[in-house]
Each structure stands twice: as structure tokens, then as C-alpha cells.
GUKE-170027 format. One record per residue (C-alpha): x, y, z; residue number from 1; residue in three letters. Coordinates in nm, 2 decimals, m for minus. Last residue first. Example, Ala and Ser with C-alpha at 12.3 -4.5 7.8 and 13.67 -1.06 7.14 Angstrom:
% GUKE-170027
+--------+--------+--------+-----+--------+
|     px |     py |     pz | num | residu |
+--------+--------+--------+-----+--------+
|   1.37 |  m0.11 |   0.71 |   2 |    ser |
|   1.23 |  m0.45 |   0.78 |   1 |    ala |
+--------+--------+--------+-----+--------+
END
This chain:
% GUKE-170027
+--------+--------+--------+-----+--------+
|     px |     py |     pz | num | residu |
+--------+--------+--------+-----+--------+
|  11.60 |  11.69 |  14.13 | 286 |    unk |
|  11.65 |  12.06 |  13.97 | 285 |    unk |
|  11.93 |  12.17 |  14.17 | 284 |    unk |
|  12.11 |  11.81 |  14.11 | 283 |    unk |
|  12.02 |  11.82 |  13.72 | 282 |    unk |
|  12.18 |  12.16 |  13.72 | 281 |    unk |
|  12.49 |  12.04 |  13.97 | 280 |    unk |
|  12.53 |  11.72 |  13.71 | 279 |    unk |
|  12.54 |  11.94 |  13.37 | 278 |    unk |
|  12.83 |  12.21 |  13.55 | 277 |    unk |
|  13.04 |  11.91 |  13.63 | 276 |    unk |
|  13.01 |  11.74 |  13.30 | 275 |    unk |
|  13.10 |  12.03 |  13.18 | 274 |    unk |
|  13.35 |  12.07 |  13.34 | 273 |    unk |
|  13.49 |  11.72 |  13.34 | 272 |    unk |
|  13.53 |  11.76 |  12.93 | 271 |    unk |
|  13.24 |  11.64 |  12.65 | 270 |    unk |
|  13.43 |  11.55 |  12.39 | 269 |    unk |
|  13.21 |  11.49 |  12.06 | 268 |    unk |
|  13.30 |  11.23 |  11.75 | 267 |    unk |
|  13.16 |  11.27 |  11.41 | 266 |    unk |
|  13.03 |  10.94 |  11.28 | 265 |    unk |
|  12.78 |  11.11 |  11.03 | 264 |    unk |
|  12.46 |  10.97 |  11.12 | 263 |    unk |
|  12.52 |  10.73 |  11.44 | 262 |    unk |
|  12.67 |  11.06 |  11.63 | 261 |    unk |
|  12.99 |  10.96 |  11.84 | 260 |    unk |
|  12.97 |  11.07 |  12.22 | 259 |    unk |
|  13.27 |  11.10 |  12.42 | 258 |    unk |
|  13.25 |  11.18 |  12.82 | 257 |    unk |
|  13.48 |  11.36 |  13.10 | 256 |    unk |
|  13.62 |  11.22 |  13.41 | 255 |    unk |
|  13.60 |  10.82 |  13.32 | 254 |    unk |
|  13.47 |  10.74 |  13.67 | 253 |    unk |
|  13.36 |  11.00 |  13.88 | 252 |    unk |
|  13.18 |  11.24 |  13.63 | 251 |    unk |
|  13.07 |  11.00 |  13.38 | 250 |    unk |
|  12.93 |  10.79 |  13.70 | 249 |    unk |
|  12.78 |  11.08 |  13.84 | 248 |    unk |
|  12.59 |  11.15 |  13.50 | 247 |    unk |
|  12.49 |  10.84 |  13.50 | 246 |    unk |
|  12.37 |  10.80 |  13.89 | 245 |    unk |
|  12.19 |  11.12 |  13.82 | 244 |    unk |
|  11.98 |  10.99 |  13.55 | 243 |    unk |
|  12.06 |  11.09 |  13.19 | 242 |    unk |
|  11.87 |  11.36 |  12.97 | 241 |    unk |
|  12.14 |  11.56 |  13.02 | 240 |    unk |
|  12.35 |  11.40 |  12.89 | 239 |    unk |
|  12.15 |  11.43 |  12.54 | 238 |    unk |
|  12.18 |  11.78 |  12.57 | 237 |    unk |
|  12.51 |  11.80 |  12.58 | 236 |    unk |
|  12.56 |  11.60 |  12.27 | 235 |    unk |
|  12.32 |  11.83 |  12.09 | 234 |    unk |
|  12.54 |  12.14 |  12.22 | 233 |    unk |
|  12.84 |  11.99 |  12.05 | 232 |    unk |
|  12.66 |  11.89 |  11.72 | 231 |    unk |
|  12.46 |  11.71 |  11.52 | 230 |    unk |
|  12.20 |  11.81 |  11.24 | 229 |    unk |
|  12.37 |  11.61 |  11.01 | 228 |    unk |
|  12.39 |  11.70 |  10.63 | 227 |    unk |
|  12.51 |  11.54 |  10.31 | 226 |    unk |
|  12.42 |  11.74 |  10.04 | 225 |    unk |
|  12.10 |  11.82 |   9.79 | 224 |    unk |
|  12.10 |  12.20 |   9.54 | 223 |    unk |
|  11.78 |  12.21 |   9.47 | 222 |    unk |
|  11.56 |  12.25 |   9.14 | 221 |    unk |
|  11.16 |  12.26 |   9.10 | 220 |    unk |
|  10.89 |  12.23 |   8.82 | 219 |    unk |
|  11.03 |  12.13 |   8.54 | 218 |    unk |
|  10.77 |  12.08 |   8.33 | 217 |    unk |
|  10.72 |  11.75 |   8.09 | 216 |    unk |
|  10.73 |  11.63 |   7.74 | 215 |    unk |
|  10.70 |  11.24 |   7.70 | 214 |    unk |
|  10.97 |  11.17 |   7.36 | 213 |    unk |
|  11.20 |  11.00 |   7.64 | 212 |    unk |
|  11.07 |  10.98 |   8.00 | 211 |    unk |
|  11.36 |  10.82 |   8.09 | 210 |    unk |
|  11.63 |  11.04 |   7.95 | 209 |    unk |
|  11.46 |  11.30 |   7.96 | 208 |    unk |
|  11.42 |  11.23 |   8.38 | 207 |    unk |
|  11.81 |  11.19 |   8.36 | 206 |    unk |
|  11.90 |  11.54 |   8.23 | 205 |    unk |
|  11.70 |  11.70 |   8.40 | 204 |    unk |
|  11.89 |  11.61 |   8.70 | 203 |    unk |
|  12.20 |  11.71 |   8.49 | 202 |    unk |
|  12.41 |  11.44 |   8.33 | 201 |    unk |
|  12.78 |  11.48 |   8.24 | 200 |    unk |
|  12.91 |  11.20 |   8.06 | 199 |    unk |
|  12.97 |  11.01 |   8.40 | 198 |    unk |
|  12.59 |  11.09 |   8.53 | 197 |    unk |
|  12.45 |  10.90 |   8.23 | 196 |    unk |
|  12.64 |  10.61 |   8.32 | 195 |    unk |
|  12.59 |  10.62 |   8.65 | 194 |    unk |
|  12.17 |  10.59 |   8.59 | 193 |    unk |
|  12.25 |  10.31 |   8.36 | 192 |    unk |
|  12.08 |  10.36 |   8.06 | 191 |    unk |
|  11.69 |  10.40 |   7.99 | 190 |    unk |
|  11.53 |  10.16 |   7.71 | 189 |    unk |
|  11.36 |  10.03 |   7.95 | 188 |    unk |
|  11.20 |  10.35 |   8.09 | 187 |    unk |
|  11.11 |  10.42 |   7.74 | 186 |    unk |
|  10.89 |  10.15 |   7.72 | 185 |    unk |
|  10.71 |  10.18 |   8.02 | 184 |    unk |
|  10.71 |  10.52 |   8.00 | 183 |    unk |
|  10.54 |  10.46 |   7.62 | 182 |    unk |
|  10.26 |  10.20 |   7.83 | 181 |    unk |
|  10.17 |  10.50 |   8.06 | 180 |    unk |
|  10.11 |  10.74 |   7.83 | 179 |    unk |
|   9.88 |  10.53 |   7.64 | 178 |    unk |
|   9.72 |  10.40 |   7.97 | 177 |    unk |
|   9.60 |  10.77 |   8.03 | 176 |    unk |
|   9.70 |  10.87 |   8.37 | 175 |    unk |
|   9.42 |  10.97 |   8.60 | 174 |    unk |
|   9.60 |  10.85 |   8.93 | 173 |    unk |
|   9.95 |  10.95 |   8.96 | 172 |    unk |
|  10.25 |  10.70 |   8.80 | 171 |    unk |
|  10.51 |  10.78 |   9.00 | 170 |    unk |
|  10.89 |  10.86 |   8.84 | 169 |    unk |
|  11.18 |  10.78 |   9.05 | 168 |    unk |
|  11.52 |  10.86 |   8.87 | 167 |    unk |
|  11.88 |  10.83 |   9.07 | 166 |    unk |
|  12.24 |  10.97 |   9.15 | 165 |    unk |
|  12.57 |  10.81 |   9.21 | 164 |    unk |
|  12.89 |  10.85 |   8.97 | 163 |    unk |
|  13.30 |  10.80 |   9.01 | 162 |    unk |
|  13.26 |  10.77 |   9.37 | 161 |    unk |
|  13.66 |  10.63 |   9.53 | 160 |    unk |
|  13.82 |  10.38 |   9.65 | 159 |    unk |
|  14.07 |  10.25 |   9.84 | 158 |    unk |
|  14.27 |   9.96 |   9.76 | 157 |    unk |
|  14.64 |  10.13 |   9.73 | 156 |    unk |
|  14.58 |  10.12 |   9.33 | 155 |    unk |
|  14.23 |  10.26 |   9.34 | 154 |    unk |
|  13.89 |  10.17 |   9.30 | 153 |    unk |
|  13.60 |  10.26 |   9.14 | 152 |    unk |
|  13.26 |  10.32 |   9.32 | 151 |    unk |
|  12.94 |  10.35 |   9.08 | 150 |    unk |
|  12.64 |  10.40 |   9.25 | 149 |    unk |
|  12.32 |  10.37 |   9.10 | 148 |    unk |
|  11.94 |  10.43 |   9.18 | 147 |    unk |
|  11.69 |  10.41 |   8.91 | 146 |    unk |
|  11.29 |  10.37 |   9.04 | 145 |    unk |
|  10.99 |  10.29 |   8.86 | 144 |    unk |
|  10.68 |  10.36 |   9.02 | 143 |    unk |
|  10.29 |  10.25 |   9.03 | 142 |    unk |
|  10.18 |  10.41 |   9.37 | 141 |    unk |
|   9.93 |  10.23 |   9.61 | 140 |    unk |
|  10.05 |  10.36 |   9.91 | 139 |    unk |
|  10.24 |  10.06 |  10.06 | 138 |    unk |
|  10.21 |   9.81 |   9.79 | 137 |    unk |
|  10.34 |  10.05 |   9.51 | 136 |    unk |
|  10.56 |  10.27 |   9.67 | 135 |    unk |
|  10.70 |   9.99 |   9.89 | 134 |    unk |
|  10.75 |   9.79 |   9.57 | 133 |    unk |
|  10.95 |  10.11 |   9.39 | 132 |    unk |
|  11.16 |  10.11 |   9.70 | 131 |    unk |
|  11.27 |   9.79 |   9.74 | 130 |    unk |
|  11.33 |   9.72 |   9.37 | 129 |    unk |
|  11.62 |  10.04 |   9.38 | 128 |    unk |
|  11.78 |   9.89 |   9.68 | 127 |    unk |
|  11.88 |   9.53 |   9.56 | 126 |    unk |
|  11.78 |   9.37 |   9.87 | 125 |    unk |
|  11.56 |   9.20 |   9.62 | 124 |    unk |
|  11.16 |   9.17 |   9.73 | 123 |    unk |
|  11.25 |   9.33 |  10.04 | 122 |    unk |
|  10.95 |   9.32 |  10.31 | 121 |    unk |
|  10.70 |   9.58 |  10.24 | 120 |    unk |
|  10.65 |   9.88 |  10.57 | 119 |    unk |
|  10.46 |  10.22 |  10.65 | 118 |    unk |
|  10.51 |  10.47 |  10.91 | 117 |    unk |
|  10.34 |  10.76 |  10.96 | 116 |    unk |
|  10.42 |  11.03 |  11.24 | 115 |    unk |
|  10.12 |  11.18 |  11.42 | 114 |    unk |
|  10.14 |  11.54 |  11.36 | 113 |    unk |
|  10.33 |  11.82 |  11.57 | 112 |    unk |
|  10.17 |  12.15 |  11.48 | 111 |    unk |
|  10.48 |  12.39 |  11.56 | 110 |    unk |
|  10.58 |  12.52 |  11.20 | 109 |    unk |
|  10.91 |  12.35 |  11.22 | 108 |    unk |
|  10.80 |  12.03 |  11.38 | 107 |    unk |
|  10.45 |  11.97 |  11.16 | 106 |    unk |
|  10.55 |  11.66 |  10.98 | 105 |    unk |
|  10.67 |  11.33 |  11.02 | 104 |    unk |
|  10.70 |  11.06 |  10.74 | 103 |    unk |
|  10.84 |  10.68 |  10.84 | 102 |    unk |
|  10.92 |  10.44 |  10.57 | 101 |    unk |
|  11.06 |  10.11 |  10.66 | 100 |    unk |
|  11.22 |   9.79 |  10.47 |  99 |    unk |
|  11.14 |   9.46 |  10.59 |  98 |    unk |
|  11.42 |   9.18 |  10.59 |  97 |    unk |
|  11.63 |   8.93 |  10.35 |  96 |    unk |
|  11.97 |   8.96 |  10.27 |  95 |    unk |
|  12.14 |   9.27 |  10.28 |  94 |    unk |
|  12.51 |   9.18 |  10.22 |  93 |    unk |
|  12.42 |   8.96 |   9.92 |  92 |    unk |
|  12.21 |   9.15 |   9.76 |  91 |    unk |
|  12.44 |   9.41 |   9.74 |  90 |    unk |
|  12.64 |   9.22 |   9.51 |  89 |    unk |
|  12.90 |   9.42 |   9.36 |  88 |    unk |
|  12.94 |   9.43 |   9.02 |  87 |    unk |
|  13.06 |   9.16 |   8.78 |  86 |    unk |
|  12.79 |   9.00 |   8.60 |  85 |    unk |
|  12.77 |   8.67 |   8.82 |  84 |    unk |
|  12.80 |   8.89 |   9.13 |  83 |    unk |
|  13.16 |   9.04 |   9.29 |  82 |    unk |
|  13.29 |   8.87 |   9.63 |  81 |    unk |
|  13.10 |   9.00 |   9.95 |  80 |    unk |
|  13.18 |   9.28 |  10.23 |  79 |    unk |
|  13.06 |   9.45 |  10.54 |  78 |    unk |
|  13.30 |   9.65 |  10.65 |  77 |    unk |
|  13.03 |   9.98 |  10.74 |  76 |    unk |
|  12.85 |   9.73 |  10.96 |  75 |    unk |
|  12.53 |   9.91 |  11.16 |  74 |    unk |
|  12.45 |  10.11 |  10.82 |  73 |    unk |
|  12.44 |  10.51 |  10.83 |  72 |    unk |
|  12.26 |  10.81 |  10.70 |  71 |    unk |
|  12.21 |  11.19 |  10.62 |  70 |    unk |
|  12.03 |  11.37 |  10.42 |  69 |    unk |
|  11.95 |  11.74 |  10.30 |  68 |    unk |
|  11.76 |  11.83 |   9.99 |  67 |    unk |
|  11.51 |  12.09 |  10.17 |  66 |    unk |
|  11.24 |  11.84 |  10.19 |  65 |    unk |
|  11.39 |  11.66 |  10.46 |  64 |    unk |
|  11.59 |  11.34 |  10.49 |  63 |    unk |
|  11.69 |  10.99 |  10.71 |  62 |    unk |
|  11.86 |  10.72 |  10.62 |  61 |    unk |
|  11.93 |  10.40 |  10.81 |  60 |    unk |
|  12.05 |  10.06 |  10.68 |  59 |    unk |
|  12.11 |   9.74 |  10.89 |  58 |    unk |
|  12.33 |   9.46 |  10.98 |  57 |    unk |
|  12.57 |   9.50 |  10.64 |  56 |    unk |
|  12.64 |   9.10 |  10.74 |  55 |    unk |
|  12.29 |   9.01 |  10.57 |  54 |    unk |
|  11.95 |   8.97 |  10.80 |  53 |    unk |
|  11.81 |   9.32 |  10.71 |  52 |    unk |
|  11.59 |   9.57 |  10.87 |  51 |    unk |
|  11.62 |   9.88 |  10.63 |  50 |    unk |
|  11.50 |  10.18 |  10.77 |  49 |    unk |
|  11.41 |  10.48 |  10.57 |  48 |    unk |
|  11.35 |  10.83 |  10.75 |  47 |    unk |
|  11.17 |  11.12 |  10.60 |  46 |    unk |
|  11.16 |  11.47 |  10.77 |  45 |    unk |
|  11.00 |  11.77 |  10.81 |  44 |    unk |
|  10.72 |  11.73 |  10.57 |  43 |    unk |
|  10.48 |  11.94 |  10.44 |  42 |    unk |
|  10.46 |  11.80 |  10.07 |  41 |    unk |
|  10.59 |  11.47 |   9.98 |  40 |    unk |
|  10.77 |  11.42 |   9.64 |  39 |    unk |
|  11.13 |  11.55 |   9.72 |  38 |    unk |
|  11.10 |  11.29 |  10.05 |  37 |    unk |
|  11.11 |  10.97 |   9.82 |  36 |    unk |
|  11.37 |  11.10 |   9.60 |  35 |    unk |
|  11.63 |  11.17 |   9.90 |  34 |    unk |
|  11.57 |  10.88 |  10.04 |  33 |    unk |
|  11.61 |  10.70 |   9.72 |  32 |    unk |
|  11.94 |  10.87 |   9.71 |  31 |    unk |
|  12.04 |  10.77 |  10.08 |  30 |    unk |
|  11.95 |  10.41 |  10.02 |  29 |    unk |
|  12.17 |  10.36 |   9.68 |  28 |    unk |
|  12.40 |  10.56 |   9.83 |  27 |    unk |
|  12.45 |  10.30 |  10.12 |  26 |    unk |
|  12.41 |   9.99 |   9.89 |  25 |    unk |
|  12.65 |  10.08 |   9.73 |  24 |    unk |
|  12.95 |  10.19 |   9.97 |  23 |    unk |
|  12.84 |   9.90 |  10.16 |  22 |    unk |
|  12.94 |   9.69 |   9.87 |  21 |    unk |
|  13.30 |   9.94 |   9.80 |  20 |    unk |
|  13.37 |   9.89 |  10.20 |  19 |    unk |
|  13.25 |  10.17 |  10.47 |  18 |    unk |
|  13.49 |  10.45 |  10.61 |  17 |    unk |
|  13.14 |  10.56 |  10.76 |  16 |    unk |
|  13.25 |  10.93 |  10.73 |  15 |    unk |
|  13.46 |  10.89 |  10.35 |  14 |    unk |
|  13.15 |  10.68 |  10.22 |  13 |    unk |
|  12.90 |  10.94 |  10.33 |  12 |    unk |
|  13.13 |  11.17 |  10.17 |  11 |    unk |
|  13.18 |  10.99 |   9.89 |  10 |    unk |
|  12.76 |  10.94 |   9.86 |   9 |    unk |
|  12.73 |  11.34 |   9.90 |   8 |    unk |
|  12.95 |  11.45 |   9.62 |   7 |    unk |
|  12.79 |  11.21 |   9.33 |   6 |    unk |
|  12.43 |  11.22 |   9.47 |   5 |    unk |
|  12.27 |  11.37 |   9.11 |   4 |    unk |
|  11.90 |  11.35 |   9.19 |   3 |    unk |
|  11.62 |  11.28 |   9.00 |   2 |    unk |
|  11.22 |  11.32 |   9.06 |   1 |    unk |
+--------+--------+--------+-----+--------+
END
């Protein structure tokens, strides 16, 4: 699988209003996600945790099939000085922790299956490493994965995605260990992931550039974006889940609610009359 992640890392960037590190290590996570749920069959949605000890706090992302995710990390200003070859150091501002892979299936066709989740501790905090060892300790799936983000920066100190995208390629059972030892090989001879991307790289692009002389099918193409599934009625909804005394409270107290979505940081107003309309519902119902 590849993915070209350009548009939907800046906006991800541009929501979260995160530093150039978090920037990183944030479309790093959503593009694996991304790969990692392209390959699964029946699924409704993917999420990836990563439970870290560095100052980024934590990395969520969460995706379907369709080419749609969305994400967030706990600290979006997390921050640390260039590494020895001087690029950010995501390494630093995830430390050490587990990293988390949850699949659920059946919701959209109504036969609601037991979510799994599976876990490896980071080996790197680098992203890209992460993921190709919970693939292969986790379920038992030789891979090399590519993920890259490249965030320049501008004159008043913002910043901006120049290139993001990724390669993950499995190695399924029955492969011949011929063709596995010239992926190997070709796989390091593979540029930078951004690199490609800035002189135009397609999807398809990428995987022949990693699978080199290896012919293959393309199979499928999707258009992926940056997508919450959020919104005004969502937040309601959630209120209404509250006790009484909450609702009350909202109601009493601060006349009127806000609610900002984890995901995409997108702020919702919930005014007095609704909030009035919610409570006398929840009272009938009580």
C-alpha cells in the first residue's frame, strides 16, 4: 500500500495548530493509519494509540477503509531541538510507551463484532519502526514501512507541508525467499518517501519505487482526506447522555454549553434552548 498524505497532514497541522515535531510525528501516525486499514477487509474503522512518556503526551488516529482519517496528540506544542542529522527528532517528544491497534467491524452492515486490539511497545518512537514491529510481532507479518513528513518553514515561523505520504509492503505467507531477498534490497535502495512525493510522485509511483524491477497489479485507487465524523447533532447527543444534575447544572450555571471534538478541534455551541429542550426530554423520560 502507499499513500500521498500531503493535503490532509497540513490540515491536521492547521486544526491541532501543532509545532513542526508534532507536525511529524502526527502525519507520520495518520499515514500509517491510513496504510494499516487499506489492507484489512470488512472493517469500519482502525484506531492507533500511541501511549507515550515524551512531552507530545499521546497520539490518536483513527480510520476506515474508505480513505478517511482523523487524529490528534494530547500536546500539539510539544517541541525538541533538531537530531544529530538535522531533522526533527520525534523520538524525542515520544519517548518510550506501547503503541495500540484496535480493528472493529460489522457497524455499517449491523453485525457488531468483538473489536480486536493488539499491542508492541515502541522499539524507536520513530513512527515508521513502530508500525512495521507491531505488524510483525503482533500478527506475524514481515513489513517494511516508509512514512515521511516534510514540514518547511517560513519567515514569520510558521510552517507549512512541503511532502507527507508513505509505503507499507507485507510480506504474505508463501513468498519465495528469492523474491523476498530483491525487496529487501530494493527497499534499501528506496529514497525518501518526501522526496519522491516533491518531484511529483503518484501512489504508484512509490510502491515502483520500492519494489523496483518486482512487477505487480494495481489493484485499487482512493482518493484519502482528513475527515471527522463530528458535528452539531453529535454534540447534542452526547449531552444527552449526561445525568440530570449535569444537564441542570449546564442549564443553571454557565446557560448554554461548548464542546470541542478531540479529532479535529472544531468547536460546538450548544445555546440555553437547547439545553432547555434536552433537560425537559431527559426529565419526561426519568
Amino acid at each position: 500500500m502507499a499513500a500521498v498524505t500531503t493535503n490532509l497532514v497540513a490540515e491536521a497541522a492547521a486544526r491541532h495548530k501543532t509545532t513542526h515535531t508534532v507536525t511529524a510525528a502526527l502525519g507520520r501516525t495518520l499515514t500509517g493509519t491510513l496504510l494499516l486499514a487499506a489492507g484489512v477487509k470488512e472493517l469500519d474503522r482502525l484506531t492507533v494509540q500511541i501511549d507515550c512518556n515524551g512531552p507530545i503526551g499521546g497520539i490518536t488516529a483513527e480510520a476506515n477503509g474508505r480513505g478517511q482519517v482523523r487524529g490528534y496528540v494530547r500536546n500539539p506544542r510539544a517541541d525538541a531541538p533538531l537530531n544529530a542529522q538535522g531533522k526533527f527528532d520525534v523520538r524525542a517528544i515520544v519517548g518510550e510507551g506501547t503503541l495500540y491497534v484496535t480493528y472493529e467491524s460489522g457497524f455499517e452492515i449491523g453485525l457488531y463484532r468483538e473489536p480486536y486490539r493488539g499491542s508492541v511497545p515502541l522499539i524507536s518512537g520513530e513512527i515508521a519502526e513502530d508500525f512495521a514491529y507491531y505488524l510483525s510481532k503482533s500478527e506475524q507479518i514481515p513489513s517494511a514501512v516508509m512514512l515521511g513528513v516534510l514540514v518547511r518553514a517560513r519567515a514569520n515561523g510558521d510552517h507549512f507541508i512541503e511532502a507527507a505520504g508513505g509505503i507499507m509492503i507485507q510480506i504474505m505467507p508463501g513468498a519465495d525467499e528469492q523474491t523476498v531477498r530483491a525487496l529487501e534490497e530494493s527497499v534499501k535502495r528506496t529514497p525518501q518517501t518526501t522526496t519522491l512525493i516533491r518531484r511529483g510522485a503518484r501512489p504508484a509511483d512509490l510502491l515502483q519505487a520500492a519494489l523496483g524491477d518486482l512487477r505487480f497489479e494495481l489493484l485499487e485507487e482512493r482518493e484519502v482526506e482528513f475527515a471527522c465524523t463530528c458535528s452539531h447533532e453529535r454534540a447534542l447527543a452526547l449531552i444527552s447522555a449526561m445525568s440530570l444534575a449535569e444537564i441542570r447544572s449546564m442549564l443553571e450555571e454557565d446557560r448554554g454549553a461548548v464542546m470541542t471534538c478531540h479529532f479535529c478541534n472544531t468547536t460546538y455551541r450548544v445555546q440555553e434552548r437547547e439545553l432547555a429542550e434536552i433537560l425537559q426530554r431527559a426529565e419526561k423520560e426519568g
